[in-house]
mmCIF file of the N, C-alpha and C atoms, coordinates in Angstrom:
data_MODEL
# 
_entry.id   MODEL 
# 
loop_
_atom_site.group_PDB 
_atom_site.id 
_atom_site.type_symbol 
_atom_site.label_atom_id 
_atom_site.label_alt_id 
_atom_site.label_comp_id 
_atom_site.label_asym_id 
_atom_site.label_entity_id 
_atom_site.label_seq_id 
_atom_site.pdbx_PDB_ins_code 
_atom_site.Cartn_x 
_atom_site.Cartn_y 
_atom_site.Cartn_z 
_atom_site.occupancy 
_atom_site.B_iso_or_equiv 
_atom_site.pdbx_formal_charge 
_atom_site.auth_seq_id 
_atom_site.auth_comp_id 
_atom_site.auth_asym_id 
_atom_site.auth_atom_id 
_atom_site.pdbx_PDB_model_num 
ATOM 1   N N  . UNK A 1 1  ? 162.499 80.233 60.893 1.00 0.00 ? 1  UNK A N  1 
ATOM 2   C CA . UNK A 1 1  ? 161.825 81.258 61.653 1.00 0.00 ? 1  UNK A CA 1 
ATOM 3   C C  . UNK A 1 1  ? 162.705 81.666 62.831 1.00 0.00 ? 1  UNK A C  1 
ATOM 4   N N  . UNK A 1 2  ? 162.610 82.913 63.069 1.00 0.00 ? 2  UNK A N  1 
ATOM 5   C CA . UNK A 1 2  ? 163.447 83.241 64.196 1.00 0.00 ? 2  UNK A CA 1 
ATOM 6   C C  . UNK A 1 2  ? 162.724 83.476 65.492 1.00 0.00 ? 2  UNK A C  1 
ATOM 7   N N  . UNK A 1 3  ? 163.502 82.894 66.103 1.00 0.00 ? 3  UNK A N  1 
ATOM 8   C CA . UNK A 1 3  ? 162.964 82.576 67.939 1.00 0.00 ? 3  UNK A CA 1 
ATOM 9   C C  . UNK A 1 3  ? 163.221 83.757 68.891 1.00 0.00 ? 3  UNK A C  1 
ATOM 10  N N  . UNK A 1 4  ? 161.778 84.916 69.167 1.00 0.00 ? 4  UNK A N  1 
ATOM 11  C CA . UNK A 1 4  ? 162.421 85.475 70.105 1.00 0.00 ? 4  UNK A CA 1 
ATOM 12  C C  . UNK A 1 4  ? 163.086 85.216 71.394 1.00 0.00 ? 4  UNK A C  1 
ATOM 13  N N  . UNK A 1 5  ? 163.765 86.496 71.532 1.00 0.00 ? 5  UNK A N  1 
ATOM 14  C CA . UNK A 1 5  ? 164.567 86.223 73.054 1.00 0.00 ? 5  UNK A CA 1 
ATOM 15  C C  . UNK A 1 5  ? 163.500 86.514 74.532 1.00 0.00 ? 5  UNK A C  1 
ATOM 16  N N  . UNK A 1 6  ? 163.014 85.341 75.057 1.00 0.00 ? 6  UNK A N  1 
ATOM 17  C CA . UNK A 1 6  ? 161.941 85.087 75.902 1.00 0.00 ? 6  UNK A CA 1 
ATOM 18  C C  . UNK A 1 6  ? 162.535 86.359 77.317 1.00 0.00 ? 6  UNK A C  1 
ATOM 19  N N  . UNK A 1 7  ? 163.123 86.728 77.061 1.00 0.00 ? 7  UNK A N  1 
ATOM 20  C CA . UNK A 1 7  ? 164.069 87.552 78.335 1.00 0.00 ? 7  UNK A CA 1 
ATOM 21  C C  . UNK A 1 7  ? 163.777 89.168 78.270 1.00 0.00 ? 7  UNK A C  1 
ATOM 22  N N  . UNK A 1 8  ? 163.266 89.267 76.550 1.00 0.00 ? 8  UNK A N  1 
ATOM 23  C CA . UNK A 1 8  ? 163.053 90.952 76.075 1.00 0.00 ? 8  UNK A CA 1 
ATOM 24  C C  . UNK A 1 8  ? 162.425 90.779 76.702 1.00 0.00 ? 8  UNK A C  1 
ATOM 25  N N  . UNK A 1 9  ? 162.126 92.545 77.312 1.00 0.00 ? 9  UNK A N  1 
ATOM 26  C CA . UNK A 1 9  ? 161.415 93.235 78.548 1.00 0.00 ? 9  UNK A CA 1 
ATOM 27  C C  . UNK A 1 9  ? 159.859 93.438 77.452 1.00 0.00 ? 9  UNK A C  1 
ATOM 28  N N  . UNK A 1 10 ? 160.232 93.600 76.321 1.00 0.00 ? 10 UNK A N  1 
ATOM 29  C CA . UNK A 1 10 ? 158.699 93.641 75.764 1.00 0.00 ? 10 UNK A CA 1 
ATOM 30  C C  . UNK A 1 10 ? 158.311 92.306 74.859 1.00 0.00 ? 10 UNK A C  1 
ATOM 31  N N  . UNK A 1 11 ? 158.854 91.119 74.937 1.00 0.00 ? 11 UNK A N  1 
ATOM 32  C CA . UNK A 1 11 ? 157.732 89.673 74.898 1.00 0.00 ? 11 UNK A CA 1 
ATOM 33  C C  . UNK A 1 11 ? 156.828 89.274 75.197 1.00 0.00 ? 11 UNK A C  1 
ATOM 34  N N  . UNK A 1 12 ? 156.074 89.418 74.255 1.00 0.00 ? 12 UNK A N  1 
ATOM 35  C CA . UNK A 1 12 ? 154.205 89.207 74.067 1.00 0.00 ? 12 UNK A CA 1 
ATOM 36  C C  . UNK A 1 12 ? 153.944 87.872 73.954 1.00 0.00 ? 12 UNK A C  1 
ATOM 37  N N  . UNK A 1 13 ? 154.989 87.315 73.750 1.00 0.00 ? 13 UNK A N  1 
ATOM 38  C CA . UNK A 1 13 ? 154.853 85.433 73.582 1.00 0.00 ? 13 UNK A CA 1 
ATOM 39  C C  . UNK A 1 13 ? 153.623 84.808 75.225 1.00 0.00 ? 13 UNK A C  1 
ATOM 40  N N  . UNK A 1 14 ? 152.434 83.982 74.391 1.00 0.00 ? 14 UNK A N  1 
ATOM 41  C CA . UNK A 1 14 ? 151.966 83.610 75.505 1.00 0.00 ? 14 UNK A CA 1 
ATOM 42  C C  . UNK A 1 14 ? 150.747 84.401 76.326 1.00 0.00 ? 14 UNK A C  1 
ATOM 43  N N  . UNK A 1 15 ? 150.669 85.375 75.603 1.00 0.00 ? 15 UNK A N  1 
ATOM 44  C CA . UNK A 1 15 ? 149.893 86.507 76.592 1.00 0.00 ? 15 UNK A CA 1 
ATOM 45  C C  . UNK A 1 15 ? 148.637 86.619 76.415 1.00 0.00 ? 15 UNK A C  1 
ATOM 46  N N  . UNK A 1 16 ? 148.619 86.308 74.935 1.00 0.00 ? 16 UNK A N  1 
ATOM 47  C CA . UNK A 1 16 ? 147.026 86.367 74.414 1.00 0.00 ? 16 UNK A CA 1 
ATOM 48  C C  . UNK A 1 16 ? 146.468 85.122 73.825 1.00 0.00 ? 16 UNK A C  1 
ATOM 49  N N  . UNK A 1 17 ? 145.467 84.828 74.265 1.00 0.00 ? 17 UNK A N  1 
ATOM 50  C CA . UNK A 1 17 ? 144.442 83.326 73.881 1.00 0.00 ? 17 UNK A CA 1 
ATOM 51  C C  . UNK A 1 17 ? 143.618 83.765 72.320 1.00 0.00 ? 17 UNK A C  1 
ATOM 52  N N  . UNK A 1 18 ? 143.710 84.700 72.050 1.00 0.00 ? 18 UNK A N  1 
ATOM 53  C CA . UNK A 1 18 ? 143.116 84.588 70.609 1.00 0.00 ? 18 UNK A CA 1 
ATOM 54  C C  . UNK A 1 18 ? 143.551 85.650 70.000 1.00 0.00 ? 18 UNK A C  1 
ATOM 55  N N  . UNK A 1 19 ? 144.171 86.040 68.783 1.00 0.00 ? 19 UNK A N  1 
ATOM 56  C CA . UNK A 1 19 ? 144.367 87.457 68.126 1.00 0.00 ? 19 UNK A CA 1 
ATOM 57  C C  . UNK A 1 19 ? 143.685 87.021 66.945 1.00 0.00 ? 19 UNK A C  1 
ATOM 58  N N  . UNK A 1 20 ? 142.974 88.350 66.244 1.00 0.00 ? 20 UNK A N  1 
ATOM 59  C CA . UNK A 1 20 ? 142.689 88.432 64.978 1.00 0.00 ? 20 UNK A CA 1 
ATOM 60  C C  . UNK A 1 20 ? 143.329 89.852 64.145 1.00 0.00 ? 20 UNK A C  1 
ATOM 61  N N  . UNK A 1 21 ? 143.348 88.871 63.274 1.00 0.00 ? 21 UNK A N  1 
ATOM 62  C CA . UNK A 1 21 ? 144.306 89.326 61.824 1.00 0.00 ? 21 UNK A CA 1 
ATOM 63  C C  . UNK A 1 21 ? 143.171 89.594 60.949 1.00 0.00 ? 21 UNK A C  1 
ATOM 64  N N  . UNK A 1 22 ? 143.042 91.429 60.747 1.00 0.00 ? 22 UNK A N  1 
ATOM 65  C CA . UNK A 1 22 ? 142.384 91.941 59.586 1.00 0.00 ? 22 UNK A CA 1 
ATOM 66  C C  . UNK A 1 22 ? 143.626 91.984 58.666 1.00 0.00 ? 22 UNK A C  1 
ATOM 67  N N  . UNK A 1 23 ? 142.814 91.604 57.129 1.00 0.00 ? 23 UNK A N  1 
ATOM 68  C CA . UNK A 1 23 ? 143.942 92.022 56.191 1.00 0.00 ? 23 UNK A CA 1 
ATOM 69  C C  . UNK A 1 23 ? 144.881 90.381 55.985 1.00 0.00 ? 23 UNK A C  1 
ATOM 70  N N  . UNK A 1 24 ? 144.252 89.287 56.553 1.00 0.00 ? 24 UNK A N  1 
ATOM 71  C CA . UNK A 1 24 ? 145.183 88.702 56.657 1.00 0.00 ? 24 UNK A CA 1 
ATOM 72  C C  . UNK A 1 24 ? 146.244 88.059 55.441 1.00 0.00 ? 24 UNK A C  1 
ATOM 73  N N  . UNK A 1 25 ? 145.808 88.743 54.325 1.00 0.00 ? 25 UNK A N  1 
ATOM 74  C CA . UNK A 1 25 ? 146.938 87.933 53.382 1.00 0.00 ? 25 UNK A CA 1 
ATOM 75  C C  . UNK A 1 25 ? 148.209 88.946 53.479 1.00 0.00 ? 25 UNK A C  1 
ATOM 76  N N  . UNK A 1 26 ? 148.245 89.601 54.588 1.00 0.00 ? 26 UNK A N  1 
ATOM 77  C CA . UNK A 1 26 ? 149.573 90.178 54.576 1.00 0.00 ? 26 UNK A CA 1 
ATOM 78  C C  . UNK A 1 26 ? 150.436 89.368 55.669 1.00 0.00 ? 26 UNK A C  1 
ATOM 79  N N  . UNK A 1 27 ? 149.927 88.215 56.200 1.00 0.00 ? 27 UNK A N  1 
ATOM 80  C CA . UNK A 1 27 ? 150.685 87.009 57.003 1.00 0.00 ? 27 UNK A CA 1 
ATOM 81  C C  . UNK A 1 27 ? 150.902 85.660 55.795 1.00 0.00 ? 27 UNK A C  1 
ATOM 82  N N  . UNK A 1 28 ? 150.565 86.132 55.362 1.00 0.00 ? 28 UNK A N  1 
ATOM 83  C CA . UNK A 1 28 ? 150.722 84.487 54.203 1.00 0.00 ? 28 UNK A CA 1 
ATOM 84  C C  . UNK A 1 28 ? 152.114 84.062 53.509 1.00 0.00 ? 28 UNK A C  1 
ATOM 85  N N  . UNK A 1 29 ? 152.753 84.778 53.728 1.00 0.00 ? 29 UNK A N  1 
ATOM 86  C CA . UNK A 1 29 ? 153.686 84.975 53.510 1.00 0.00 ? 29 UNK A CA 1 
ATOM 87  C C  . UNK A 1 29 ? 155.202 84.594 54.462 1.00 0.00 ? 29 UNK A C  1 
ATOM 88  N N  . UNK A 1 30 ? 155.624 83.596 55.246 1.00 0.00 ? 30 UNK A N  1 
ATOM 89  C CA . UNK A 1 30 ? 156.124 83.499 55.984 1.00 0.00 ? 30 UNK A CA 1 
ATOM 90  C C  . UNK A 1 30 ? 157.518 84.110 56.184 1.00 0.00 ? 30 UNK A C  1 
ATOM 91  N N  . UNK A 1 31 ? 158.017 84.721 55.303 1.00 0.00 ? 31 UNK A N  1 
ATOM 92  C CA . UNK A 1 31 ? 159.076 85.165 55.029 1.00 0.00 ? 31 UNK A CA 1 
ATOM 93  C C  . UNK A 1 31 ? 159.297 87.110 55.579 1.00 0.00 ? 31 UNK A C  1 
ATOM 94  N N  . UNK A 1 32 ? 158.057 87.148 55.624 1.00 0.00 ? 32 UNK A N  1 
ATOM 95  C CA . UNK A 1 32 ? 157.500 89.002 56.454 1.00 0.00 ? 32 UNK A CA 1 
ATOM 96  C C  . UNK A 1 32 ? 157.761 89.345 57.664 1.00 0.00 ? 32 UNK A C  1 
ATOM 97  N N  . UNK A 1 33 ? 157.651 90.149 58.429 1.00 0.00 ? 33 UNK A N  1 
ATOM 98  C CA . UNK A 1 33 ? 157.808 90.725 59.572 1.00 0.00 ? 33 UNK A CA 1 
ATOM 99  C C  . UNK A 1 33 ? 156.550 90.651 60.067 1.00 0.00 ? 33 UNK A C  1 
ATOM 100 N N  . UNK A 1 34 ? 155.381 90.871 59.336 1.00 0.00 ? 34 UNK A N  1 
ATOM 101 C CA . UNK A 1 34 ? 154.073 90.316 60.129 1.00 0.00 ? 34 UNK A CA 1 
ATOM 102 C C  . UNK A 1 34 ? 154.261 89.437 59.895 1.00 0.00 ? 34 UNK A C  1 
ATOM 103 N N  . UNK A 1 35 ? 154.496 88.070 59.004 1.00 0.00 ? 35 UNK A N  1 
ATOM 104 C CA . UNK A 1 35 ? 154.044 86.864 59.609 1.00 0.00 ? 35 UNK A CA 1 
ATOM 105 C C  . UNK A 1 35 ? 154.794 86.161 60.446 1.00 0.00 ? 35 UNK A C  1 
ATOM 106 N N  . UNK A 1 36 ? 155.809 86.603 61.025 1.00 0.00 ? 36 UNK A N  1 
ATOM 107 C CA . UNK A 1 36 ? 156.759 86.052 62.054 1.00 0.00 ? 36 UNK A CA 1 
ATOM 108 C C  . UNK A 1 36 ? 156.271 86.412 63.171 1.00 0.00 ? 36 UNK A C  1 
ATOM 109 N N  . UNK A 1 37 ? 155.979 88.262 63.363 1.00 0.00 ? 37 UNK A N  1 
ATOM 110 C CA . UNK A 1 37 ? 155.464 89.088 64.386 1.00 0.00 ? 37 UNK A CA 1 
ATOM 111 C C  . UNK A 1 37 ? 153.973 88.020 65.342 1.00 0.00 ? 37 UNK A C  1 
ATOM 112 N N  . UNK A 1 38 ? 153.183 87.729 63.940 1.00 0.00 ? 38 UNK A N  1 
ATOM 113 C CA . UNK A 1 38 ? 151.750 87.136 64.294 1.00 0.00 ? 38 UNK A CA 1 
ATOM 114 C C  . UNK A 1 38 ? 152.293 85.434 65.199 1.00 0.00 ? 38 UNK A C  1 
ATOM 115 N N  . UNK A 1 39 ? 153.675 85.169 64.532 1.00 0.00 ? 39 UNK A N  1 
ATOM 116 C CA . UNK A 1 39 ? 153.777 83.798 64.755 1.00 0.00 ? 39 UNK A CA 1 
ATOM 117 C C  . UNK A 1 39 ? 154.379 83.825 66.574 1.00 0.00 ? 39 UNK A C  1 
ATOM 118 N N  . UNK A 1 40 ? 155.020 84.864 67.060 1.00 0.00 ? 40 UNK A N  1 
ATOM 119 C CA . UNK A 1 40 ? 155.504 84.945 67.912 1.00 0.00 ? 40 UNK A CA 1 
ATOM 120 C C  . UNK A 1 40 ? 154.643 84.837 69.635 1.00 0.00 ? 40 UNK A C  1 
ATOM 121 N N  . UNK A 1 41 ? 153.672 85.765 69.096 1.00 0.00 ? 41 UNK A N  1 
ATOM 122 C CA . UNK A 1 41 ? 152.556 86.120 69.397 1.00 0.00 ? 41 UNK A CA 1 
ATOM 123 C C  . UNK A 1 41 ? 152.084 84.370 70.854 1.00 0.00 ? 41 UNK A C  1 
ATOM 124 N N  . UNK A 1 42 ? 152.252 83.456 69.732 1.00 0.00 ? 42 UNK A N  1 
ATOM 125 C CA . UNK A 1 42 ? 152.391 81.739 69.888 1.00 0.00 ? 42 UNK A CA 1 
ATOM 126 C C  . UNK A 1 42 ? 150.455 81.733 70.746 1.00 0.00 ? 42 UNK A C  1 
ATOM 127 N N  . UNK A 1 43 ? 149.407 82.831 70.362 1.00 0.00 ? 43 UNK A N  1 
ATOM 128 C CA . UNK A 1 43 ? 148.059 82.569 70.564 1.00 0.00 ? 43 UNK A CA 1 
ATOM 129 C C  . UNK A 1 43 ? 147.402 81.299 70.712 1.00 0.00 ? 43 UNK A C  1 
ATOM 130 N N  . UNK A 1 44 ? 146.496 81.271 71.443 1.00 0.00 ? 44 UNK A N  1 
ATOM 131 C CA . UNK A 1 44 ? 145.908 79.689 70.959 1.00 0.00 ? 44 UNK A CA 1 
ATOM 132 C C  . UNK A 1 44 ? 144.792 79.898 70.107 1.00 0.00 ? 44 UNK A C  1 
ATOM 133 N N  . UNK A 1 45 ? 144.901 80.685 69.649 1.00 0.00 ? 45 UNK A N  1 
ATOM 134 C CA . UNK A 1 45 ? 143.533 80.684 68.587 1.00 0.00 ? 45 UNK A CA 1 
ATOM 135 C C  . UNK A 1 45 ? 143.419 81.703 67.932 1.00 0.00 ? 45 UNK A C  1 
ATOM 136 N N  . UNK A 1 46 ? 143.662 82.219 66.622 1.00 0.00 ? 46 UNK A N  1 
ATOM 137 C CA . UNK A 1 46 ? 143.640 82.781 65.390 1.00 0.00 ? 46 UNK A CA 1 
ATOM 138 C C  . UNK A 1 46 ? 142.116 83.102 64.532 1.00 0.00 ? 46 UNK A C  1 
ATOM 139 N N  . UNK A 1 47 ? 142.123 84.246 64.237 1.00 0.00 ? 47 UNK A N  1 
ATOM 140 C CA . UNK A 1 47 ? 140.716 84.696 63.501 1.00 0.00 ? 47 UNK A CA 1 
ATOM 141 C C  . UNK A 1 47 ? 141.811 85.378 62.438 1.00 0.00 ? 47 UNK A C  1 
ATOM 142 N N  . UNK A 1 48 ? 141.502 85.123 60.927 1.00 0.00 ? 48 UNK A N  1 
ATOM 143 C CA . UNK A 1 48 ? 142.201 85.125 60.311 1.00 0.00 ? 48 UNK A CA 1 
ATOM 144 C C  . UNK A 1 48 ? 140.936 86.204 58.778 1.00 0.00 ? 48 UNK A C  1 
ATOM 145 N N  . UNK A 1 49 ? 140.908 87.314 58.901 1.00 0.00 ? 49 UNK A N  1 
ATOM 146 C CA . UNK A 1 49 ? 139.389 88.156 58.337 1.00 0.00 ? 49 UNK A CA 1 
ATOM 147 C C  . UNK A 1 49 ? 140.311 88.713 56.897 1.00 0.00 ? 49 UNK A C  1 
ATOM 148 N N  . UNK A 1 50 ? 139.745 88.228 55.595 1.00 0.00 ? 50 UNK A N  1 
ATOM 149 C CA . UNK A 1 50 ? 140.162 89.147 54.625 1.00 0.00 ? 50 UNK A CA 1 
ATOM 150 C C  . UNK A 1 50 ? 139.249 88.911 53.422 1.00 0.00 ? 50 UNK A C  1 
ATOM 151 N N  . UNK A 1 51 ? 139.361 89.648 52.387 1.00 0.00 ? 51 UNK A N  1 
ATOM 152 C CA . UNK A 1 51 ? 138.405 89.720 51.388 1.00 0.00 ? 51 UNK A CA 1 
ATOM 153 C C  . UNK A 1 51 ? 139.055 89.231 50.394 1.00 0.00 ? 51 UNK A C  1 
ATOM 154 N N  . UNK A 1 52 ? 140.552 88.158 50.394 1.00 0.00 ? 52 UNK A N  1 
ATOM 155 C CA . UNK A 1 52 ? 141.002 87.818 49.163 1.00 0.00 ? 52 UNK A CA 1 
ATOM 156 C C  . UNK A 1 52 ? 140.890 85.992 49.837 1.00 0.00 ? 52 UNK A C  1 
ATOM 157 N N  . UNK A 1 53 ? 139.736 85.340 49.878 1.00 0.00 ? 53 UNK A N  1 
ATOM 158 C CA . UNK A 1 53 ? 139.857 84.245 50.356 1.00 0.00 ? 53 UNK A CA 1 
ATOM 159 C C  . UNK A 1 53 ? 140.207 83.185 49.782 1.00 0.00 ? 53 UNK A C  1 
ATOM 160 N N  . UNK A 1 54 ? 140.365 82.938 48.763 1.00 0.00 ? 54 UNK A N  1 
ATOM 161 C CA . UNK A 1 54 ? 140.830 82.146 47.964 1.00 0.00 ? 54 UNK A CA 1 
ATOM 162 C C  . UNK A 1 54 ? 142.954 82.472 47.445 1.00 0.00 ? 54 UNK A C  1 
ATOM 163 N N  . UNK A 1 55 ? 143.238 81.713 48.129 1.00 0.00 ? 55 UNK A N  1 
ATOM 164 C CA . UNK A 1 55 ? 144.831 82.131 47.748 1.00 0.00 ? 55 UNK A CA 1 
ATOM 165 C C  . UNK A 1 55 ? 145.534 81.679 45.978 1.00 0.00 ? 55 UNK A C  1 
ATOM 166 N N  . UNK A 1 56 ? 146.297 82.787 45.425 1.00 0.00 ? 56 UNK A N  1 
ATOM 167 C CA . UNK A 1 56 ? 146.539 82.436 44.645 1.00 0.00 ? 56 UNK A CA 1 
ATOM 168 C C  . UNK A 1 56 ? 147.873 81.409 44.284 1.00 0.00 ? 56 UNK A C  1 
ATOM 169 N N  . UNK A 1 57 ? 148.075 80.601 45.272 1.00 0.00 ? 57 UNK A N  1 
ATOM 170 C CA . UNK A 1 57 ? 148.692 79.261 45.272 1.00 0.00 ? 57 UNK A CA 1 
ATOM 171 C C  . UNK A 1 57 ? 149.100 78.533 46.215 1.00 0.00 ? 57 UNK A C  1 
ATOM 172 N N  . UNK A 1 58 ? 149.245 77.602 46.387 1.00 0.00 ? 58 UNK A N  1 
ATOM 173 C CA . UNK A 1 58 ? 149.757 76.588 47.072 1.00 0.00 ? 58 UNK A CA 1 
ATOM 174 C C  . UNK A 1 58 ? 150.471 77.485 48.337 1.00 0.00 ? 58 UNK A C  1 
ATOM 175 N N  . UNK A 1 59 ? 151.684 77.870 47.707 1.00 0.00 ? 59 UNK A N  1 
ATOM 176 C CA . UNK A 1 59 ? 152.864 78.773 48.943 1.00 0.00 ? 59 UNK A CA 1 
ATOM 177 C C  . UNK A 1 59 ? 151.180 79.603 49.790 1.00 0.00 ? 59 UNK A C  1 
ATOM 178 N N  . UNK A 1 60 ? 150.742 80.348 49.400 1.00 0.00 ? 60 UNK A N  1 
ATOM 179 C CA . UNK A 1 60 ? 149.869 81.301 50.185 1.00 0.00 ? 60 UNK A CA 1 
ATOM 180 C C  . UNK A 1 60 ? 149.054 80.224 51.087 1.00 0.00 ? 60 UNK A C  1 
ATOM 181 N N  . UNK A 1 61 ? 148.825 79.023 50.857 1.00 0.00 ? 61 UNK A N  1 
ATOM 182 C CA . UNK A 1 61 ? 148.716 78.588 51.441 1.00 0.00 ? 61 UNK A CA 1 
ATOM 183 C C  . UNK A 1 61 ? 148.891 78.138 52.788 1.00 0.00 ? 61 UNK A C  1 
ATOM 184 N N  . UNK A 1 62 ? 149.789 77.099 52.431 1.00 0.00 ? 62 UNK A N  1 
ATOM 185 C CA . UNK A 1 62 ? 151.327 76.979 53.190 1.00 0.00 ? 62 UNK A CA 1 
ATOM 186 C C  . UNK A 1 62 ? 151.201 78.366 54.225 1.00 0.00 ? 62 UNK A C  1 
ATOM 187 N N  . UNK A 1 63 ? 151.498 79.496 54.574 1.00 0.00 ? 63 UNK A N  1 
ATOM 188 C CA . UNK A 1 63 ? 151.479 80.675 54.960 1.00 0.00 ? 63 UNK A CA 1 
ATOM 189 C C  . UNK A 1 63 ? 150.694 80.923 55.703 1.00 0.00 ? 63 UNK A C  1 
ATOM 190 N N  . UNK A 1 64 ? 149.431 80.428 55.845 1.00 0.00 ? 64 UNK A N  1 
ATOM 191 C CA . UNK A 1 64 ? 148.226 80.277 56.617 1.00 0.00 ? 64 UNK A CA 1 
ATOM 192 C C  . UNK A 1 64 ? 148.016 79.859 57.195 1.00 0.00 ? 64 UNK A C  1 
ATOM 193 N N  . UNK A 1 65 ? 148.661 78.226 57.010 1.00 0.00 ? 65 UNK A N  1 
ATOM 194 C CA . UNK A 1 65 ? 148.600 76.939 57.494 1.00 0.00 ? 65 UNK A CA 1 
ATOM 195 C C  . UNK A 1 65 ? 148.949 77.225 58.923 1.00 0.00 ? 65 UNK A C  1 
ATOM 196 N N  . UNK A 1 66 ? 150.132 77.901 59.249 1.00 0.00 ? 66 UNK A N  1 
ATOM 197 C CA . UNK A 1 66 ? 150.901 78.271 60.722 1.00 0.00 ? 66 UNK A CA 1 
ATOM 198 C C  . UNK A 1 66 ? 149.501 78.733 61.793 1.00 0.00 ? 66 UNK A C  1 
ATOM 199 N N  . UNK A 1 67 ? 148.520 79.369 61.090 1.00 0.00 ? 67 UNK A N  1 
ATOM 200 C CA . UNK A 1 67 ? 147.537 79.990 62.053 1.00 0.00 ? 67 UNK A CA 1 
ATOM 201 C C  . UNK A 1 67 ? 146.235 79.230 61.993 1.00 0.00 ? 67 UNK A C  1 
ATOM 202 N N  . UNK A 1 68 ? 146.181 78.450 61.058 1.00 0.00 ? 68 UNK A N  1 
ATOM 203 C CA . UNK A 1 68 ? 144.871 77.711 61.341 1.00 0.00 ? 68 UNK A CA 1 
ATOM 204 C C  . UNK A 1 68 ? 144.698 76.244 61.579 1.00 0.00 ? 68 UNK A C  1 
ATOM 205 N N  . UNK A 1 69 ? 146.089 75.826 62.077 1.00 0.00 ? 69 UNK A N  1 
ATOM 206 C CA . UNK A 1 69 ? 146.593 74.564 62.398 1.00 0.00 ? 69 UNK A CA 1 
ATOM 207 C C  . UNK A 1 69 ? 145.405 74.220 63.745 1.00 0.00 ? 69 UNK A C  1 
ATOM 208 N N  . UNK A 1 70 ? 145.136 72.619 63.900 1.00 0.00 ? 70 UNK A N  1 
ATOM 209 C CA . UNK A 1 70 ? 144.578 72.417 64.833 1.00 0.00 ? 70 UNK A CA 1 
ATOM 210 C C  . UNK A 1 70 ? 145.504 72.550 66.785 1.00 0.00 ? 70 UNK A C  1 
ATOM 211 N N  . UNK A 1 71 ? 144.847 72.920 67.039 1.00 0.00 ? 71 UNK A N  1 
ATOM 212 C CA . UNK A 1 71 ? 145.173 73.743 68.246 1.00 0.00 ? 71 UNK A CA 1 
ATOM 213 C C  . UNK A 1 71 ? 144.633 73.005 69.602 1.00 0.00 ? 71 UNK A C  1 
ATOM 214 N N  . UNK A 1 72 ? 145.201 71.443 69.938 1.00 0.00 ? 72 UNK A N  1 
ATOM 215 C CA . UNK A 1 72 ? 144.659 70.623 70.705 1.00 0.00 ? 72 UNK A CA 1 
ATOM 216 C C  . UNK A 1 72 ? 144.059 70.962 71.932 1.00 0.00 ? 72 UNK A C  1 
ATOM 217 N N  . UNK A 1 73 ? 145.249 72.013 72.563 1.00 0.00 ? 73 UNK A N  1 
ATOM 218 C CA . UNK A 1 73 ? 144.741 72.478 73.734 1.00 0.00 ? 73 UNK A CA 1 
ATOM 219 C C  . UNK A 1 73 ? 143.842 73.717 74.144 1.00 0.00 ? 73 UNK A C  1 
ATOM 220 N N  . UNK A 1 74 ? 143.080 73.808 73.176 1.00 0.00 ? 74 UNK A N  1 
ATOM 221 C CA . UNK A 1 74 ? 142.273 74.404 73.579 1.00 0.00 ? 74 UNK A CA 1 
ATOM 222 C C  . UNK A 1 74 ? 140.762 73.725 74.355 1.00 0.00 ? 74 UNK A C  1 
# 
């Protein structure tokens, strides 16, 4: 995964305590520009809304996992 540069004048890293993701099997995918974009984001808490809830494998999984990980400090 690539690490933004904390120095860009437009770094969103940190800013927001919860984002939600309509559509979300277009993050499942870790290899995307949204799911890096969403990962950057570094939220403490993820709403994750789509109508394909059941993934069709393991990897889509995996892909998800990044946003619905337990999140101690909250």
């Amino acid at each position: 995964m690539h690490i933004p540069n904390v120095n860009w004048v437009y770094n969103l890293s940190g800013v927001f305590n919860i984002v939600t993701i309509d559509k979300a099997y277009q993050i499942k995918n870790p290899n995307t520009a949204a799911h890096t974009t969403v990962a950057w984001l570094q939220a403490l808490f993820h709403v994750l809304a789509t109508a394909s809830v059941l993934p069709n494998s393991i990897r889509d999984f995996k892909g998800y996992m990044h946003f619905i990980d337990i999140n101690r400090n909250l």
